[in-house]
N, C-alpha and C positions, 0 to 999 in steps of 0.2 A: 389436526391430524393431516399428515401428508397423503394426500392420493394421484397417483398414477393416470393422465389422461391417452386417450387414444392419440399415437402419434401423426403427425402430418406432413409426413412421408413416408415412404414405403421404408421400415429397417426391419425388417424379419429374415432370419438365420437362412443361408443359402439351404435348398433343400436336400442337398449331397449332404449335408455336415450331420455325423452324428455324434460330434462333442458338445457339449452342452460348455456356454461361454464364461468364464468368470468373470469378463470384464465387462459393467453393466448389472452385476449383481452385488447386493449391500452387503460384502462381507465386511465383521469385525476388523475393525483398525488393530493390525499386529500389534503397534504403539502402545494399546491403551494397555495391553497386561503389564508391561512394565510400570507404565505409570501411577495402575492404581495398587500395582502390589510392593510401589515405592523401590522398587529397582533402578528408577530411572535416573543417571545420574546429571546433574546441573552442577554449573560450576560455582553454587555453592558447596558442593559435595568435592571439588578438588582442592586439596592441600598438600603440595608438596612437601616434603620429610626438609627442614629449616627453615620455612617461609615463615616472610614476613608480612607486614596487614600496611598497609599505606590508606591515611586520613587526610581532607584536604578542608584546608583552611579556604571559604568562602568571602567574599563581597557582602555585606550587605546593603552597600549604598545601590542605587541605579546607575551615578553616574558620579566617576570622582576621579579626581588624579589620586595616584601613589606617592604619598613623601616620603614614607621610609617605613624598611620590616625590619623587627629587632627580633630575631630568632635565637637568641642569649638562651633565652631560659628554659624552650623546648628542649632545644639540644644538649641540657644539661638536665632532663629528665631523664633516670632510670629507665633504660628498655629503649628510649629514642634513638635509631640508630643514624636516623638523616633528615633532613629538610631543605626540602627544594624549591628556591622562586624563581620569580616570571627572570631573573638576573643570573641565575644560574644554567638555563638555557639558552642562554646568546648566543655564547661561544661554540656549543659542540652541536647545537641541533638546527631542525628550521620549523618555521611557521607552519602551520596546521595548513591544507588546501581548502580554500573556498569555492564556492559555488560562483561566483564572477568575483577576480582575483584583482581589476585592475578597470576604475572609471575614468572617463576623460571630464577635466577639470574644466572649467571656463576659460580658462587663457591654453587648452589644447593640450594640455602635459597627462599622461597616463601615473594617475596615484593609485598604488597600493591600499588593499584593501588585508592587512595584516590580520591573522586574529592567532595567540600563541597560546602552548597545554595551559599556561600559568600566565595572567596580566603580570608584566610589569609596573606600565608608567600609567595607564588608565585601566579604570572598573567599567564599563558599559550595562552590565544589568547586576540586577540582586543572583547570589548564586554565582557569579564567575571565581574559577577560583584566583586565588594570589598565590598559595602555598602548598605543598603535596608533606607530609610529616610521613614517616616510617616508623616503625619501632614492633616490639616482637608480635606483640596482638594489636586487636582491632580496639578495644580499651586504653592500652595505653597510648596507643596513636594518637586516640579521639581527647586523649589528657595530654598530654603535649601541643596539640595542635590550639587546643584552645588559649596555651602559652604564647603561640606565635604573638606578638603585636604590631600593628600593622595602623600607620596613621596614615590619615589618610583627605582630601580638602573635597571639600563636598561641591558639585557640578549640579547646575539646574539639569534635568530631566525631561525627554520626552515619551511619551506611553500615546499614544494614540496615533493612527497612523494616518491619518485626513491629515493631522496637526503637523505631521513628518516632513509633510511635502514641502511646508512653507520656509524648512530648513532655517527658522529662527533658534532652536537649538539644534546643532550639529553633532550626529553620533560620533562618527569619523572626520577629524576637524581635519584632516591632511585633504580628504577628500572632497569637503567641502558644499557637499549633497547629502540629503537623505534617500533621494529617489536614485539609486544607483540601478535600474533597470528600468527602461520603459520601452511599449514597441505599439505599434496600431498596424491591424493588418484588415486589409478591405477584399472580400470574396463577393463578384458579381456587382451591382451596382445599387448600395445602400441608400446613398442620397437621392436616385431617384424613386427608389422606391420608399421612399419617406417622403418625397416631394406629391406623390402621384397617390398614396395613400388616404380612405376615406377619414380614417381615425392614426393620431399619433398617440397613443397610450406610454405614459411614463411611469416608474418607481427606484422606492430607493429598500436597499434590501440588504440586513449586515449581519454576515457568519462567524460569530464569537470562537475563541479559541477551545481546541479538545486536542483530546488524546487517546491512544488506546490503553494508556495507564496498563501494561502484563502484569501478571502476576510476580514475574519475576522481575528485577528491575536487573539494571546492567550488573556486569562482575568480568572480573578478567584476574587472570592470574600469568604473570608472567618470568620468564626465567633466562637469564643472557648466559651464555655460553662462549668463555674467553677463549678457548682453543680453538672454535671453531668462528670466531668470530661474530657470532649471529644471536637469532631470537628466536624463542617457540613461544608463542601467547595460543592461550588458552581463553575462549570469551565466547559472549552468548552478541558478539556484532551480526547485524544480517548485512545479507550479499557478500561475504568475507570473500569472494573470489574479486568479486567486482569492486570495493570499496576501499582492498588493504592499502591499496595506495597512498590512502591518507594516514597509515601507521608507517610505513616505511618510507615515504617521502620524507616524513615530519623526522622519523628517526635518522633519515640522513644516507639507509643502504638502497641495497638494490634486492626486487620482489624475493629473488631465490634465498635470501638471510634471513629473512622474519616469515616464520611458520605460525600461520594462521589457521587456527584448529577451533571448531563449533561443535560442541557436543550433539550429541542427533538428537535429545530433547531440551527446550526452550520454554521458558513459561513464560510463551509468548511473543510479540513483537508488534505486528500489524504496520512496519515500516519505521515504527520509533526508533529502532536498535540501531538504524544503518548511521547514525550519527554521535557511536560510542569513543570513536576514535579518540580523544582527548584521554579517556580512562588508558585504553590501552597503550598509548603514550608515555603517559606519564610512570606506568605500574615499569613498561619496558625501561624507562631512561633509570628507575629506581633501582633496577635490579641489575642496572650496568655496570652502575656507580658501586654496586655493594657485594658485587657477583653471588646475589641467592633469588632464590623466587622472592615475588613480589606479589599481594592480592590487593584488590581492592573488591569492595562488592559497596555499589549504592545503596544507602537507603531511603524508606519513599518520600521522605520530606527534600531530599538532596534532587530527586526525582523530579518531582511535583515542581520543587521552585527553580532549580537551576540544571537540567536535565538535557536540556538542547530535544528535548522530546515534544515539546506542542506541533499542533497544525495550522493550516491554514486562516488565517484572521482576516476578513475582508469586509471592505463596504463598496455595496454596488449602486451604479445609477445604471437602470437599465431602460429602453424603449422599442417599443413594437408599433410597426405599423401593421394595421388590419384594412380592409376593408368592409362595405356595409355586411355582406354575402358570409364573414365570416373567415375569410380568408386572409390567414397570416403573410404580409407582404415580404417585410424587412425585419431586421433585430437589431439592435446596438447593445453592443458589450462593452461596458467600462468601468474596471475595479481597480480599488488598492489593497494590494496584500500587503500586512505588514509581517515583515519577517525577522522582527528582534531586530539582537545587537549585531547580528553576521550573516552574509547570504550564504549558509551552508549549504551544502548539497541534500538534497539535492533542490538545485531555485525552480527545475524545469516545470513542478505543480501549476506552474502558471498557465503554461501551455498544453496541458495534457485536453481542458477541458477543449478544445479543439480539435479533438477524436470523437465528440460526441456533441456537435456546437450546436444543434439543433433539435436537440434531441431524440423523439422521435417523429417531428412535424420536417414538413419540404417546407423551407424556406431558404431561397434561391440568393437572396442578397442579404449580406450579414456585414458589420463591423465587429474587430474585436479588438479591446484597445485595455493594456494594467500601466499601474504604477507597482514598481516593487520598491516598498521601501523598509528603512530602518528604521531603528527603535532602542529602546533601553528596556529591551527585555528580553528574557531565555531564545535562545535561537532558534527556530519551529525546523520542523524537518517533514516527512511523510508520516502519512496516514492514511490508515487504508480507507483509498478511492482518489488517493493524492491529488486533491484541488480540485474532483470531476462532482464531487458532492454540492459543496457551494453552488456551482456553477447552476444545476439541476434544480437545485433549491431554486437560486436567484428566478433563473430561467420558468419554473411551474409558477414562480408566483407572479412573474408580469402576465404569464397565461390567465392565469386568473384574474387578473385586473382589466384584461383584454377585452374579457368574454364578457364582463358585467358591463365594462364601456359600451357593447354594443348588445346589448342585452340577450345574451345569446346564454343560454345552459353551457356551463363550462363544460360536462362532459360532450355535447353535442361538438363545440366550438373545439375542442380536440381531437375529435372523431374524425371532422372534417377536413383535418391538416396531416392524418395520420400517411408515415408514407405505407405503400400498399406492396402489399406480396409480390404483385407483379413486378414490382420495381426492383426487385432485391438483383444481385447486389447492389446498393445505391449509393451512389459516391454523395457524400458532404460537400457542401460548399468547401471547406477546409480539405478536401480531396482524400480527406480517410473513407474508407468505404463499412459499409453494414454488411454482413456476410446475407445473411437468412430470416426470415423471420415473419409471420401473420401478425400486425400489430394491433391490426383490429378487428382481428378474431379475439385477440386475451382480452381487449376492453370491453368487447361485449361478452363474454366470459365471466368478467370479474361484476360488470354491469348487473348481468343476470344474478348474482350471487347476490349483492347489495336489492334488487328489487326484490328479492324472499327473503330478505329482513324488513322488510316494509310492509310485509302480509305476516302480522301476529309477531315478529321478531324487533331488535333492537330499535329498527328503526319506524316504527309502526304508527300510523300517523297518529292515534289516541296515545302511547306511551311518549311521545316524543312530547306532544301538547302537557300533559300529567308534568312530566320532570321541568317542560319550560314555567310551569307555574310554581317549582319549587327552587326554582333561581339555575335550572340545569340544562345548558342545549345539548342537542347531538348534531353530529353530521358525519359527512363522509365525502368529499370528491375523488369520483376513480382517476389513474391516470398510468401511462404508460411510461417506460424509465429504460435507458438503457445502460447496462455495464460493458465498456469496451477493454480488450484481454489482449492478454497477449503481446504486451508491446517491445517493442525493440530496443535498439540502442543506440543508434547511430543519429537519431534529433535531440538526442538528450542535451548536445552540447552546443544547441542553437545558440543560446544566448552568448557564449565562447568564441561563436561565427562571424565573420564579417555577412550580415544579409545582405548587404548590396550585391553581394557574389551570390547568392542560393539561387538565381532563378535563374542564371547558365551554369550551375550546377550541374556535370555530367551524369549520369546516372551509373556510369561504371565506377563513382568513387565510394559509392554506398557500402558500407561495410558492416553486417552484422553479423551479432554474437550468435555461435550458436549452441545447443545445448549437449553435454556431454555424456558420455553415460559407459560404464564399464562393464563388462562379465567376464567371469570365469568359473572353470568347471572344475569343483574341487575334488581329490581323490578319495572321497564318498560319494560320489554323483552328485554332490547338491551344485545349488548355483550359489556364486556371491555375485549380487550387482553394486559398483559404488556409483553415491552421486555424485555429481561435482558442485553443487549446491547446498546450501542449507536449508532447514526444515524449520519453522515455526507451528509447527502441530499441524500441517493443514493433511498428514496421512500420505506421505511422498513414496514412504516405505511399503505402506499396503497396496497401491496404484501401481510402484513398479511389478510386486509381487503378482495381484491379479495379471496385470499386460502380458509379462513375462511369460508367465504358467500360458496362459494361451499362446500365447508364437512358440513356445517352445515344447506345449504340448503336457507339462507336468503339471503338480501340484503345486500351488503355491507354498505352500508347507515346504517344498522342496528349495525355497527362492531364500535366502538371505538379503538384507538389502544395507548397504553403511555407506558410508560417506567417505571423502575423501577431503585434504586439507587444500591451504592454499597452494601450498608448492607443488604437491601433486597434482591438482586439478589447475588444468589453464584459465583463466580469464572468461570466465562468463553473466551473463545479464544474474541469473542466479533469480531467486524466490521472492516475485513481487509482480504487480500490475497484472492479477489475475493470468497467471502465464502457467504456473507446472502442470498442469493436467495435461495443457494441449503439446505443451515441448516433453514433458516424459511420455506422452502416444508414441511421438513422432521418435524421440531415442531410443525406445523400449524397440519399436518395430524394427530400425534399423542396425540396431547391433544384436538381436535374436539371430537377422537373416547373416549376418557375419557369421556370428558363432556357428550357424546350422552347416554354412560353405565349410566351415573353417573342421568341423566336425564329420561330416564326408570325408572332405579332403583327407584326414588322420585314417580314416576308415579304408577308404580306397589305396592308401601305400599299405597299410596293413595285409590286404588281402592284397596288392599287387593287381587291382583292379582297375579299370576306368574311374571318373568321377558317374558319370552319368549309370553305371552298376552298381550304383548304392544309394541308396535314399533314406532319408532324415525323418523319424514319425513317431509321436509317444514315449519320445525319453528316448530314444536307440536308434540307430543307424544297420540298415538293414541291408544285406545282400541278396540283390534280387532274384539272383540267378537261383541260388542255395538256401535261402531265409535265414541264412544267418545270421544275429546279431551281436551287436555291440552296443552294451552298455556304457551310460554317461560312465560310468567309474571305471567300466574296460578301455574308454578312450581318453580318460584323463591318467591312467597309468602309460597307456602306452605313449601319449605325446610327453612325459614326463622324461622319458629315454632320450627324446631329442632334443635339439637346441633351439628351434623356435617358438616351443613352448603357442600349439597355435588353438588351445583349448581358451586362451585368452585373450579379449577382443576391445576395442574401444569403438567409441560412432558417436561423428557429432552431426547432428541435427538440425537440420539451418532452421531460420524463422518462416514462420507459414511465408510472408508476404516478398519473400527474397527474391523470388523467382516467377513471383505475378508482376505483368506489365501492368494490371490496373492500381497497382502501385506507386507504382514509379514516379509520377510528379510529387507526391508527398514525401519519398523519400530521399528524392533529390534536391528536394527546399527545405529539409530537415524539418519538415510539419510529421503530429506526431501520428505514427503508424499504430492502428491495433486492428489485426485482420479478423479477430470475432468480436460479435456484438449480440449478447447474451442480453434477456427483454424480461421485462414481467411487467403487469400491473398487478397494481397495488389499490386497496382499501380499508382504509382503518378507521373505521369506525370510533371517533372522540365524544366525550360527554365533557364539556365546561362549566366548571361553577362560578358562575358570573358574581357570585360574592363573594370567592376567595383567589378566582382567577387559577386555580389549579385545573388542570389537564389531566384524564386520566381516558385511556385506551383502551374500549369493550371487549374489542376483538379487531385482530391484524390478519385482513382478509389479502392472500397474494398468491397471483398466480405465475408459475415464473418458468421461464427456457434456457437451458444452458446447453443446447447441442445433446449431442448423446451424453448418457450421462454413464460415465465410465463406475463409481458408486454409489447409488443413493443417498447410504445414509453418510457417506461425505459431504454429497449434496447437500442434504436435509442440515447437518448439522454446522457449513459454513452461512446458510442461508439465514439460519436460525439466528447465529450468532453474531452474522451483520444488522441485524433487523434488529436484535437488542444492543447494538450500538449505536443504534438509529436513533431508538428510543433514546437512549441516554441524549445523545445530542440536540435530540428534537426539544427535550423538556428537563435536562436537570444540567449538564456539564456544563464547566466555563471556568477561563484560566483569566478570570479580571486583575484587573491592573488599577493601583490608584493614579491619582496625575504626577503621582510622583516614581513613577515606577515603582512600587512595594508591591507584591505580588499579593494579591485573594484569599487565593487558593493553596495553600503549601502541605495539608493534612486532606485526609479522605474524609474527614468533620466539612471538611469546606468544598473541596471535589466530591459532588454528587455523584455516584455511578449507576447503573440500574440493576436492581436487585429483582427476587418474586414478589415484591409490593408493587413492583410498577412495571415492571413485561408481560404484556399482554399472554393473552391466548392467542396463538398463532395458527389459523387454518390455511396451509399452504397446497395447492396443486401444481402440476410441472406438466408441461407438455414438452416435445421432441423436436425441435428441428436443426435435424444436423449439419453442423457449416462443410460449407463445400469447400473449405481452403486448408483445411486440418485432415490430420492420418485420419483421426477415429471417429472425425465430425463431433468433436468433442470443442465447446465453448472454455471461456475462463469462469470462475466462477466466483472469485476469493473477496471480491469485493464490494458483491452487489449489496445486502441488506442495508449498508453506511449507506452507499450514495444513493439509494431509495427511500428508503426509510422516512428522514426527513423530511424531504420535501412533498412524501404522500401526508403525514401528520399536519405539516403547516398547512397545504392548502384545506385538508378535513377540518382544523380550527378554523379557517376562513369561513368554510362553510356553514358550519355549526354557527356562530356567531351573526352570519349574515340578516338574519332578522333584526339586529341591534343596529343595522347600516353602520355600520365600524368599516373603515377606511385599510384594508389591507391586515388585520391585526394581527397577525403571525409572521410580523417584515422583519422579525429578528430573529435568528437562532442562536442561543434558546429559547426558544416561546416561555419564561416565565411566567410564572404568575404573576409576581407586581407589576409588569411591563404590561401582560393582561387589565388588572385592574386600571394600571392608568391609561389604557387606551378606553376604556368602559366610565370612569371618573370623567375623562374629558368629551366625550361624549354627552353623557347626563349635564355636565357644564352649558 
């Protein structure tokens, strides 16, 4: 059960104010009535009146040349109206955009890093497709396409990405590397504080591949339009404002031609979506060719295997220097992510976790050093907490290995490094700053919590002995975790940068996106707001709703809220990296106070009045002099007579951090910026059975801060939901790979997800400290429970287990069982 803690800082309602606030209170998500009374429509629910269904013929090698497609006998199926390969796209289109487009070779020449809708001449993983087939349904598509024949000379294979580096088989043989990214960045002075250091503590620490697997998997449906030259696609892509690029690049026009349109309900995303572009590619070039709509919709096997939807896969070697006293000196960071067959967009996961490089310990000298490389497998994209997860993980477990080196209570050994209120805001070695935050007040918080399970509860010292005598430990270490929000746009395209230049980087070339936001006052007095964003369920629609009703004084009942496409909506960062809550404060505020100018102003020519003789309050515009009012619907008639139409307003919204100087070196060296840093600890309480090596989760004790919190039970319910993908990660998920590239996992029989057999009970508290860099003092919140999650479960398995003196046992994710028992087997050996 969620409970409500006293806040720690002063937020109590001015004492003049006698409206009581919506924003801040757990109203129902307008969303949910549509979507449980099945109103809500997904674009499997659109079908065009003569569409067609498009099937695509897949790879099943890892790695092969193309000798030849014989598409004879599809195209001579009933119902087949077309079939399109990697050869038929040469001519009129171009290559998909990568995430780094172009490496320098050993003898200095810049090669292309090519990847098209359809292979032609090479396969690189299982899942790519060769072929796109049409025909009237989705049936006969999927029977013609399996006509395609396609031969094809089988290529050894790499899957592993240690093994990538050694570039003995080459994914991209033009290019001639598989490490097609690497960077080392030094903050403060690591070497000496590893030279100077009492203890050098090492580990090696590897985060398996996941996903957020939606409910809904990709679909698009699209329609080309010969008179007017262009495309309206229809599709469940996230960031469709920021990402279309890669649909209209690849198609060859310019933004204003291809309409990009997201339904306002999504089953799902969590970062996976933003790399559908291939679908809606291909569906647009189908329906140029044939001038009718075109659909496609995924299904989960096409998903699961060749999906471009996995995340982050790394192996870390990491080192901490400590001193005797307990005091964290230095850190070294060095991982290899492998990122498949393509450095998709977005590569920048690499660098994000350098918004939170320390987490929440002062540690003044850091290294941080990746390889990115390639592979012959599906190409990974985000996931929510995009790379900051891993990192957190790696990071609490060399904690852990730290604190037993010098035989310190790990919680003590955390306590003592925690950085302190006083310090707030506190800039990172990597020059991102923490807004707010008591950190160790929630550890002793959550401390407290766990020591009244130790008196007659889970953790009780007679229950704890009883279960270890029937092959069962427990444990628990607290720890502190932070989620950094809000982030920007303008470092994203570090790796794109010349960095020799970023550090006389001037700071007036920084350019962020900001967020958009529209009203108007319809002639019933309501409001419509559009986004310019898309929605993944995170309840965008209800947030503007409440904000709104309060700056404007009405009901929410009174707020409509829809969206807007890509052509109408300009270019924005859009729904991701824990950002709407805090950028729709800030839009909601600022084009309220538009509207309210803009609504006087109608009032004041009406009555032939000053502006300053008439004032804005409760729905109406009031004459002071007279009391006269005018209602929303008296001033959206009467601006309806004139031509500036000024009942209708737009306001974009810069980024918290635009206009902070304690900024400014991060986003001048394109290091990444996120001006809030939302906190909680975490303790979850594990029970191991040391003879089947299974993990199960008594209770997920967490106590967590996300700034003011504009709706609880939004709150409550994204918190929730990251925390049982936490679970999943920490103990069932994983997208394994044979040595031969053949994928694992391709059915949900094989992708484990976590169901009510295995999510805990969740006792969560919240306490308040609102950031001082945001309208509403409102944190990000969207992605805490993943990048938490974890890495409180692993180190509670450490602990549990530590009686068996097991060396690290929880150094993978997923903590399996068999990985378990063989850490216990070798052991007893």
């Amino acid at each position: 059960m969620s409970q409500s803690q006293p806040t720690e800082v002063d937020t109590e309602t001015d004492a003049d104010s006698e409206r009581e606030s919506f924003t801040g209170q757990g109203l129902p998500r307008v969303e949910d009535h549509r979507i449980l009374t099945g109103r809500a429509e997904y674009i499997h629910d659109i079908t065009p009146e003569n569409c067609l269904h498009m099937a695509l013929v897949r790879s099943m090698h890892a790695h092969a040349e193309i000798v030849g497609i014989d598409a004879s006998e599809a195209e001579a199926h009933p119902g087949c109206e077309l079939v399109l390969t990697g050869e038929d796209l040469r001519g009129e289109y171009n290559p998909m955009p990568t995430g780094i487009e172009t490496v320098t070779t050993d003898d200095g020449e810049e090669a292309p890093i090519e990847e098209w809708s359809l292979a032609a001449d090479t396969v690189r993983f299982v899942g790519e497709p060769v072929a796109a087939v049409v025909a009237t349904n989705r049936y006969v598509a999927e029977d013609a396409a399996d006509l395609v024949d396609v031969e094809y000379e089988s290529r050894e294979a790499v899957a592993d990405g240690m093994a990538a580096r050694e570039d003995e088989v080459v994914v991209h043989e033009s290019v001639g590397t598989n490490v097609v990214d690497h960077e080392r960045l030094e903050f403060g002075d690591p070497a000496a504080a590893f030279d100077e250091a009492d203890h050098v503590v090492e580990g090696e620490y590897s985060w398996g591949r996941i996903s957020g697997v939606p409910l809904e998997t990709a679909g698009v449906v699209a329609q080309y339009d010969e008179e007017a030259d262009a495309f309206d696609i229809d599709c469940n892509i996230q960031l469709h404002t920021l990402v279309d690029e890669t649909i209209y690049e690849t198609l060859g026009y310019d933004a204003d031609d291809v309409r990009v349109n997201v339904p306002a309900d999504v089953g799902g995303s969590y970062g996976t979506k933003i790399a559908i572009h291939r679908y809606c590619c291909l569906a647009a070039m189908a329906s140029q060719q044939l001038e009718r709509p075109v659909k496609f919709e995924e299904d989960r096997v096409e998903n699961l295997q060749g999906g471009d939807m996995h995340c982050s896969e790394r192996d870390y070697r990491m080192r901490m220097a400590v001193d005797d006293d307990g005091t964290m000196c230095g850190l070294d960071v060095w991982f290899v992510d492998d990122f498949g067959a393509f450095p998709r967009y977005p590569v920048n996961q690499v660098l994000k976790p350098l918004s939170v490089l320390t987490n929440s310990y002062v540690i003044d000298d850091v290294s941080y050093e990746y390889d990115l490389v390639l592979t012959n497998k599906t190409s990974q994209t985000a996931y929510r907490g995009f790379g900051v997860d891993p990192h957190i993980y790696a990071l609490e477990m060399i904690v852990d290995d730290a604190a037993r080196e010098i035989g310190m209570d790990p919680t003590e050994f955390r306590r003592r490094n925690l950085i302190r209120p006083e310090q707030m805001p506190y800039t990172l070695p990597s020059k991102n700053l923490y807004d707010s935050g008591d950190y160790p007040a929630t550890l002793d918080r959550i401390q407290e919590i766990v020591d009244e399970e130790r008196d007659g509860g889970l953790l009780d010292p007679e229950i704890v002995e009883a279960k270890r005598e029937e092959g069962k430990y427990r444990g628990v270490q607290p720890s502190v975790i932070i989620e950094p929000g809000v982030s920007g746009s303008d470092w994203t395209d570090r790796q794109r940068s010349d960095r020799e230049d970023l550090e006389e980087r001037p700071r007036e070339e920084v350019d962020e996106l900001p967020e958009h936001l529209r009203a108007t006052v319809g002639e019933d007095g309501t409001i419509t707001a559009f986004l310019a964003t898309d929605s993944s369920g995170q309840g965008h629609q209800t947030l503007v709703s409440q904000l709104l009703a309060d700056e404007l004084e009405v009901l929410p009942s009174d707020i409509e809220v829809d969206y807007l496409d890509s052509v109408d909506a300009p270019t924005e960062y859009g729904s991701a990296a824990s950002r709407m809550a805090v950028m729709l404060s800030g839009a909601t505020v600022g084009v309220a106070e538009k509207l309210v100018r803009n609504l006087e102003a109608i009032a004041a020519d009406h009555w032939d009045v000053s502006a300053d003789e008439v004032t804005y309050h409760d729905g109406v515009v009031e004459r002071v002099s007279t009391s006269e009012t005018l209602l929303l619907a008296d001033l959206a008639a009467i601006d309806a007579d004139g031509d500036d139409h000024r009942r209708s307003v737009s306001y974009n919204y810069d980024h918290p951090a635009t206009e902070l100087e304690e900024f400014d070196e991060a986003l001048a060296q394109k290091l990444p910026v996120y001006p809030t840093a939302a906190f909680g600890a975490n303790a979850p309480i594990v029970e191991v059975d040391v003879e089947t090596g299974e993990v199960e989760i008594l209770t997920f004790y967490t106590v967590r801060d996300c700034g003011t919190m504009l709706n609880p039970m939004i709150v409550d319910g994204q918190a929730h939901g990251g925390i049982a993908q936490g679970v999943g990660a920490a103990l069932l998920e994983e997208f394994g790979y044979e040595e031969n590239g053949q994928p694992q996992a391709i059915t949900l029989f094989d992708y484990l997800l976590p169901s009510i057999e295995n999510v805990p009970k969740i006792e969560m508290e919240h306490t308040e400290t609102p950031s001082p860099f945001t309208e509403t003092g409102a944190k990000g919140v969207g992605e805490g429970g993943m990048i938490d999650a974890p890495a409180s479960i692993a180190t509670s398995i450490n602990d549990a287990l530590e009686p068996l003196g097991l060396e690290a046992p929880a150094d993978r994710i997923p903590v399996a069982p068999d990985h378990l028992r063989k850490k216990i087997r070798d052991r007893e050996r």
